[in-house]
N, C-alpha and C positions, 0 to 999 in steps of 0.2 A: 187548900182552900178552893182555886179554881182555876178562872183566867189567868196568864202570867201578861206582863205586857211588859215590856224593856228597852233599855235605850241602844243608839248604835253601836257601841262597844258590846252590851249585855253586860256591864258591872251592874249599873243600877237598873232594880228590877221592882216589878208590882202586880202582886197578887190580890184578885180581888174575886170576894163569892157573892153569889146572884148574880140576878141582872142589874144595867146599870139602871137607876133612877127615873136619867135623860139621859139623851147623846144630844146635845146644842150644837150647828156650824154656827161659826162667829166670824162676822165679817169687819169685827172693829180693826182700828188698825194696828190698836197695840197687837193682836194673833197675827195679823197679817204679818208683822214683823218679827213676832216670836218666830214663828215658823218656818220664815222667807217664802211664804206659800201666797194663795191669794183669800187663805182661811186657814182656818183652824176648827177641828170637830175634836170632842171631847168629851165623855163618858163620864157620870156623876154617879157616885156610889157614897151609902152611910160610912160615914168615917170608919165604924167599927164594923166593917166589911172587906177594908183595905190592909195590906200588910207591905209595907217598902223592905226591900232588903239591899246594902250598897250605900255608897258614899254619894251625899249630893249637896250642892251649894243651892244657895237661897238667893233669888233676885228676888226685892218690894219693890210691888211699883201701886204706883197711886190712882183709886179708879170712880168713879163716875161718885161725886158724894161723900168723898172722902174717903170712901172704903176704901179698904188694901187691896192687892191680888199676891199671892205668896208663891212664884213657880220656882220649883222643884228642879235643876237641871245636873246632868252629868259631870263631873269638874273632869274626866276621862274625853269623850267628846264631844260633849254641848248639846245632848238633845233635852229638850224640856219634854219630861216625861208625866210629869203630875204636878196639881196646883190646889191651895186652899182658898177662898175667896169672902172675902167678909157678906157678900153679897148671897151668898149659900152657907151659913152656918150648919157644921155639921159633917160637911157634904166635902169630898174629897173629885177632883176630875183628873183625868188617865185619858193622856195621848190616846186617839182609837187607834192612832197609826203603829200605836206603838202595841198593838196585841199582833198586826199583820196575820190580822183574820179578814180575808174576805167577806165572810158571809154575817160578818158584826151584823150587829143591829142599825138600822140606819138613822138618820136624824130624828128628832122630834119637835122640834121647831128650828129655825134660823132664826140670827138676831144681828145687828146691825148692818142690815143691808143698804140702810141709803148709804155705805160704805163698799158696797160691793160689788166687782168687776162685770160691768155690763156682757161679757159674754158668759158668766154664768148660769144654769139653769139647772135647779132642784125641782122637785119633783113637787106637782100642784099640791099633794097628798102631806106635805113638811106646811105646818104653819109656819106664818113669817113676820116678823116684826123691823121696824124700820130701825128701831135701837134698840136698847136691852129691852128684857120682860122682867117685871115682878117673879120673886121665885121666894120659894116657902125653904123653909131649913127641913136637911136629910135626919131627924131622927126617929 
């Protein structure tokens, strides 16, 4: 297919062809916490673009609206590697961290930043929204 992107063991794995969709940093704090980071960035690809291979457990968690968020993580060691979101029908998202390419693509927007650690700085060129954005379904 293409990309591989995997979690810190490398059991569970994710292969995806093209580019992705988006690449969104998310400064909500549910990501905040997924990640233990101060964000989260994560690459949106057509469902039937993606290939998972490997064992993974299912956290739901409940998101803006009622929608779901469905992430994907290792039961080996816990990295949240991929997720489905009712809020992107279609549309599959892949840790960027988890391809460990430098030279990925970079973000395409930011989204909840009135969430977001004041000593961060993205680049002018990354639109930004104060909470999520509208988003269209990947097909």
């Amino acid at each position: 297919m293409g990309n591989v992107a995997q979690c810190g063991c490398g059991k569970l794995r994710v292969e995806v062809e093209g580019e992705p969709a988006a690449v969104v940093t998310c400064h909500c704090s549910h990501c905040q916490r997924r990640t233990g980071s101060v964000f989260g960035v994560g690459a949106y690809y057509p469902a039937d673009k993606v290939n998972v291979s490997g064992a993974s457990k299912l956290f739901v968690r409940p998101g803006a609206e009622g929608r779901k968020m469905r992430n994907h993580f290792c039961p080996e060691c816990g990295s949240t590697l991929y997720w489905e979101s009712d809020l992107v029908p279609g549309a599959v998202g892949v840790a960027v961290g988890g391809f460990m390419d430098p030279k990925f693509a970079r973000p395409t927007r930011s989204v909840w930043e009135e969430n977001m650690h004041h000593w961060v700085q993205l680049g002018p060129e990354i639109p930004s929204h104060s909470q999520g954005r509208a988003s269209k379904p990947l097909r």
